[in-house]
C-alpha positions as CSV (number, residue, x, y, z in Angstrom):
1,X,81.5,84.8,166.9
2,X,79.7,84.9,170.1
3,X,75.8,85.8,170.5
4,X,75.7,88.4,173.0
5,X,72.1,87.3,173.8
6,X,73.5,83.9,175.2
7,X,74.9,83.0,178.1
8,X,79.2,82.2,177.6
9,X,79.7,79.2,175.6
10,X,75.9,78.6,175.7
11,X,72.7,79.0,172.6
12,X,70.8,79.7,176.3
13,X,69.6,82.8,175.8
14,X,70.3,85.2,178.7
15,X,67.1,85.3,180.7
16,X,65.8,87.6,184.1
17,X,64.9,84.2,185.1
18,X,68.8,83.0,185.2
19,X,68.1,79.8,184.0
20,X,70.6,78.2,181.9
21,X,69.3,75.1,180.8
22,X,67.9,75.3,177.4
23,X,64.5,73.0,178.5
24,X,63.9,74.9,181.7
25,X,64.3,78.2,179.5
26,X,61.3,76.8,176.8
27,X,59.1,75.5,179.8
28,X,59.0,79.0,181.8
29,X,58.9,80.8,178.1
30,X,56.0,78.3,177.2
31,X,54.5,79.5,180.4
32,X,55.1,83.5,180.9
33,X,54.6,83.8,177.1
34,X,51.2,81.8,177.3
35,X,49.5,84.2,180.0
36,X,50.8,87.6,178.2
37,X,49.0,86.3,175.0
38,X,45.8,85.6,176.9
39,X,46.4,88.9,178.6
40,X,46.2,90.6,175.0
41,X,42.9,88.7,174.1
42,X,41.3,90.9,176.5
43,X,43.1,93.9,176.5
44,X,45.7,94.7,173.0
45,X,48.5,96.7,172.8
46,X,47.0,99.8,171.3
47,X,49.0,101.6,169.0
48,X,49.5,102.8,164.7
49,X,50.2,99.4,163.2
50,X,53.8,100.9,162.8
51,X,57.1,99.3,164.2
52,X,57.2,101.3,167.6
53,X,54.1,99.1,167.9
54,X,55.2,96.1,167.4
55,X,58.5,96.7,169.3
56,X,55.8,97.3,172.6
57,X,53.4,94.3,171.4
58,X,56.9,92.2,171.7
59,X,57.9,94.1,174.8
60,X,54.5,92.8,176.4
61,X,54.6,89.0,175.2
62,X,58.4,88.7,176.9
63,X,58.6,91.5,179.4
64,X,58.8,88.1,182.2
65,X,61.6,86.6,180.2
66,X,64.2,89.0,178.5
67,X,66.2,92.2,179.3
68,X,65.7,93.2,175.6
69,X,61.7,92.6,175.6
70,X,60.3,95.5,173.1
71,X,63.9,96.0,171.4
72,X,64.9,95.7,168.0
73,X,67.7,93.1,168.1
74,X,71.8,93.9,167.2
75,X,72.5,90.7,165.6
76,X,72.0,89.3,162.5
77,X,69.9,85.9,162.9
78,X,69.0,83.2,160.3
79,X,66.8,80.0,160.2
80,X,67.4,78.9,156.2
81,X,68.1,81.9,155.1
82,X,69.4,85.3,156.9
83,X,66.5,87.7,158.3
84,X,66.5,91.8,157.4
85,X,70.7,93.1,158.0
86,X,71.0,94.8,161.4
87,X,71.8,97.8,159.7
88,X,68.5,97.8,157.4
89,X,66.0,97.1,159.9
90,X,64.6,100.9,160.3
91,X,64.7,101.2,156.8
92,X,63.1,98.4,155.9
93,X,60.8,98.8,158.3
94,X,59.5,102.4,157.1
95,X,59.0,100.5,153.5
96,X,56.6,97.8,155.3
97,X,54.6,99.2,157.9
98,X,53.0,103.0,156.4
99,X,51.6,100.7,153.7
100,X,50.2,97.3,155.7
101,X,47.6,99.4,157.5
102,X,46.5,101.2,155.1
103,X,46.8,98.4,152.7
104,X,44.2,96.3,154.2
105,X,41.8,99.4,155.3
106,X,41.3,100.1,151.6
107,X,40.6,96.5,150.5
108,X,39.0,95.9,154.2
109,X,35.3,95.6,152.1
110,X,36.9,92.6,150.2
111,X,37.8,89.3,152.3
112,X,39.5,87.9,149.2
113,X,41.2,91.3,148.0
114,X,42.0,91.5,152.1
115,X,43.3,88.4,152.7
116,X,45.5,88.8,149.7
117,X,46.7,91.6,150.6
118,X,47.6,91.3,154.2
119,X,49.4,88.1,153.2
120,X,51.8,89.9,151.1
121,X,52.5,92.6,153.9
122,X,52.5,89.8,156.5
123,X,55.1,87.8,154.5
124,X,57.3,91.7,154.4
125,X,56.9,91.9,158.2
126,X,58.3,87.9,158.4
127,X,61.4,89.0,156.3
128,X,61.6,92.0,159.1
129,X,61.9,89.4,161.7
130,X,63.5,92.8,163.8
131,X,64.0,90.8,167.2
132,X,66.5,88.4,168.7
133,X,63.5,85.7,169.5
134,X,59.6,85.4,169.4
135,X,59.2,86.9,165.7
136,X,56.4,84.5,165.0
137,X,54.2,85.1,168.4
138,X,54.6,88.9,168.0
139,X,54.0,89.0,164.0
140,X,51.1,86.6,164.6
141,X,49.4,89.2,167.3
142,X,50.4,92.2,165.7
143,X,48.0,90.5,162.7
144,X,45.6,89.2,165.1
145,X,45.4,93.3,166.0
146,X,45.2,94.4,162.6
147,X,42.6,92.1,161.3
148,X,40.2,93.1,164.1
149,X,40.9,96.5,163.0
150,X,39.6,95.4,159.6
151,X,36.6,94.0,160.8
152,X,38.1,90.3,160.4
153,X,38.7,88.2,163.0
154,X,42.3,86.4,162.6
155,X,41.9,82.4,164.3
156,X,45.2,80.7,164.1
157,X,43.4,77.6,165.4
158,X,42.4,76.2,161.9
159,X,45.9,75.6,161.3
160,X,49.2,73.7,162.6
161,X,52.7,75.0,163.4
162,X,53.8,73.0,160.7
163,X,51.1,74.0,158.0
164,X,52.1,78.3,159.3
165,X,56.0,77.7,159.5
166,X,55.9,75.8,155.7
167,X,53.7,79.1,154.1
168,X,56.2,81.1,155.9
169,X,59.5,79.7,154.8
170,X,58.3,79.8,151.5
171,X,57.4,83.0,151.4
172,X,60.2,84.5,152.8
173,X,62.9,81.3,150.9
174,X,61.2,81.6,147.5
175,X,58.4,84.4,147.5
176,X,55.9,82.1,146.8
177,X,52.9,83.8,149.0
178,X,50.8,81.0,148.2
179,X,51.0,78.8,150.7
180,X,50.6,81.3,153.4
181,X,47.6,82.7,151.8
182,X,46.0,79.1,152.0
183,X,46.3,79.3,155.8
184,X,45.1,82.8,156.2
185,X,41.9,81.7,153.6
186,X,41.3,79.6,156.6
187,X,41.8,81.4,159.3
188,X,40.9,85.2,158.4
189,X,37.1,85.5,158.2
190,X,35.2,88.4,158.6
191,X,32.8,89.8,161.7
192,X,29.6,88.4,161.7
């Protein structure tokens, strides 16, 4: 079946830029994407930690690029294994995000109790994955957010792609958390 987020007989996705070539796409995306991000060093998306949050944290990062920027997606979408159902997304959704706040608030005092703990919600929010594309650079500043909420300051920096996609797929492949946690031991540190 068709993805109606591509263009016909294309994996380009449809774009407000109207490029079709797959290479141009990533080079504009690396681009657009890259000075939103900076933009929300300075000035984050505001909001409850909830999914309504994330949907405008999303909406911000890609508002250059996609029609559907900020908009939980209709498909169903995979990488090794398939991501939340369509149909589940709200519902999973209300199981993740009252508790990931409030979560790492209580255990905020605690980097290791913290760190633990907003690994196992981040891994949840991973399994979400509730858009068509950029999951990762939305789930990572939604986090980025939360932790300076905490009092922690999240620095993706002292790690690799490779190193965050690996913790990630086997979180979310076997529910082994422990590779992500190893990343976010060295990247999560608290306020000094």
């Amino acid at each position: 079946m068709a993805d109606v987020y591509c263009y016909p007989d294309s994996s380009v996705l449809k774009n407000k830029l109207g490029i079709h070539d797959k290479e141009c796409l990533l080079e504009a995306e690396i681009r657009l994407v890259t000075i939103r991000l900076y933009q929300l060093q300075e000035q984050p998306v505001h909001g409850n930690f909830d999914l309504n949050h994330l949907c405008r944290i999303h909406g911000h990062i890609f508002q250059d690029l996609y029609p559907w920027a900020g908009k939980i997606r209709t498909v169903n979408i995979a990488k090794t294994n398939m991501f939340c159902l369509v149909q589940h997304i709200q519902t999973y959704a209300q199981t993740i995000f009252p508790s990931y706040y409030t979560d790492c608030m209580r255990v905020k005092d605690n980097p290791e109790r913290f760190i633990h703990v907003f690994t196992s919600h981040y891994a949840d929010l991973n399994a979400l994955h509730p858009f068509r594309e950029g999951n990762g650079r939305t789930q990572r500043e939604f986090a980025r957010e939360l932790c300076l909420k905490c009092g922690y300051i999240l620095d993706l920096t002292h790690t690799d792609h490779e190193e965050m996609l690996t913790g990630s797929m086997m979180a979310f492949d076997r529910g082994d958390n422990t590779g992500l946690e190893a990343v976010f031991r060295k990247c999560i540190r608290p306020f000094t």
